[in-house]
N, C-alpha and C positions, 0 to 999 in steps of 0.2 A: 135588475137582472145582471149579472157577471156573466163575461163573457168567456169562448173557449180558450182551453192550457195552450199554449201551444209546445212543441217537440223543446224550442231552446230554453222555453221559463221551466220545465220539466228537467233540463239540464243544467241550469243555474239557479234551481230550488236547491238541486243535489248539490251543487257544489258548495254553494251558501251553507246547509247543511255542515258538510266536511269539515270545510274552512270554520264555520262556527266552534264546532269541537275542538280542533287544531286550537285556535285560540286560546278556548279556553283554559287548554294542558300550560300554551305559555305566560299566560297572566298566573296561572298558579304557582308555576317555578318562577318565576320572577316577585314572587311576593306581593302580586300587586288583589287586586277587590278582585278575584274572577269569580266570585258569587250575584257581584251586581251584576259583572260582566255577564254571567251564564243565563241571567232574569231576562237582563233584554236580549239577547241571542232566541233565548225561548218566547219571549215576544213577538220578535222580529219574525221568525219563525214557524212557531207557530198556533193554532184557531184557537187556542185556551181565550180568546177576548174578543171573540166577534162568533153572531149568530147564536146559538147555543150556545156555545161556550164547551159543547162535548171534544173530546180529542179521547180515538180510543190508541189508548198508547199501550203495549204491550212491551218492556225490553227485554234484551237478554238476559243480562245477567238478575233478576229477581224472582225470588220463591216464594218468600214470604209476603210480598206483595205484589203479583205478578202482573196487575193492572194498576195503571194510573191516573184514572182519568181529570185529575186535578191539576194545573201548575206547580202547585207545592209537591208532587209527587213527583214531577217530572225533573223539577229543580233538583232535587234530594240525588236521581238516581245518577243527574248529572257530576253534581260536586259534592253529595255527600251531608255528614254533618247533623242530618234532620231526625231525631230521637224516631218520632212516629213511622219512621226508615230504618231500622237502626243495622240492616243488612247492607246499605248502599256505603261503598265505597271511595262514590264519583269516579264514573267511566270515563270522562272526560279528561280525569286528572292521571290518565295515566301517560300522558303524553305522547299522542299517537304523532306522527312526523307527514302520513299521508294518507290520505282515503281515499278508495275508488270504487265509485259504483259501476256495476254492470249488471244492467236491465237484462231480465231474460225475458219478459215480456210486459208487455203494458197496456190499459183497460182503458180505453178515453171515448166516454160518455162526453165530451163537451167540456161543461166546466165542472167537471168531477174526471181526474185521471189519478190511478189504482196504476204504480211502477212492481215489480216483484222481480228479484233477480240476488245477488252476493255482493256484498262489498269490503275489498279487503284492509285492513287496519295496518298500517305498518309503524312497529314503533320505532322511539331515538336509536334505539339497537341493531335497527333493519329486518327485525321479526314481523312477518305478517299471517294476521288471525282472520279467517275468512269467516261470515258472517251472514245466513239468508236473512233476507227482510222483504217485507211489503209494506209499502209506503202508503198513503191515499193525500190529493192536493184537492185544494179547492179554493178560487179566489174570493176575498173578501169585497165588500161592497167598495173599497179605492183601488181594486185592480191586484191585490198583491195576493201570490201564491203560497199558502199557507197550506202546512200539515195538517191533515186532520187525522190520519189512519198513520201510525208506527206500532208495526210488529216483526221483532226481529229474534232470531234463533241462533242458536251454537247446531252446525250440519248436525246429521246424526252419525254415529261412527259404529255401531253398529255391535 
């Protein structure tokens, strides 16, 4: 049995999260593997390798495959590259400088918490793109907080 989130693994899921991405813009501009890099980030990350193995991932930026519920799908929309993706650009790779989430509300059944709120992307250029999402965490059987629910939107403008 896995025990309940608490408020600060719910806030250092997120930031882990952030920082994951950050990263991986800088291993790209540096030339360096940010493809391994991006694998165990999504590992580390998240429920793609424990339990089911479902993660309903839903990202922004994709049309043509608007769901992912694979690793290799998630990889792709990260850093790109993956033919069977051939819309992904890697979102990661655009070098965001900071992320901030703000919760606008949160759903914590125990060991299942549902975040939903914007977070805003700021690039090397000081641009920031604002972002809804809903998250969903859930601990694996050694304790650690993994994604299992990522769905995130461009606002609507109307």
């Amino acid at each position: 049995m896995t025990s309940k989130i608490t408020s600060l693994e719910l806030e250092l899921a997120q930031k882990s999260w952030a920082d994951g991405l950050i990263l991986i813009g800088e291993s790209y501009a540096k030339n360096e593997d940010y493809k391994s890099l991006a694998s165990s980030i999504i590992d580390e990350l998240y429920g793609y390798n424990f339990g089911d193995g479902k993660v309903l991932f839903k990202p922004t930026k994709a049309k043509s495959s608007p769901f992912r519920p694979t690793k290799k799908g998630a990889l792709s929309y990260f850093v790109g590259g993956d033919e069977a993706f051939s819309e992904d650009k890697g979102f990661a790779l655009s070098r965001w400088s900071k992320i901030d989430f703000k919760n606008h509300q949160i759903f914590d059944d125990g060991d299942i918490v549902i975040a939903m709120g914007e977070y805003d992307f700021t690039d090397s250029a000081g641009s920031v793109v604002t972002v809804e999402y809903t998250f969903g965490y859930k601990k694996n059987e050694d304790g650690k907080v993994k994604i299992i629910l990522h769905h995130s939107s461009i606002p609507f403008s109307g």
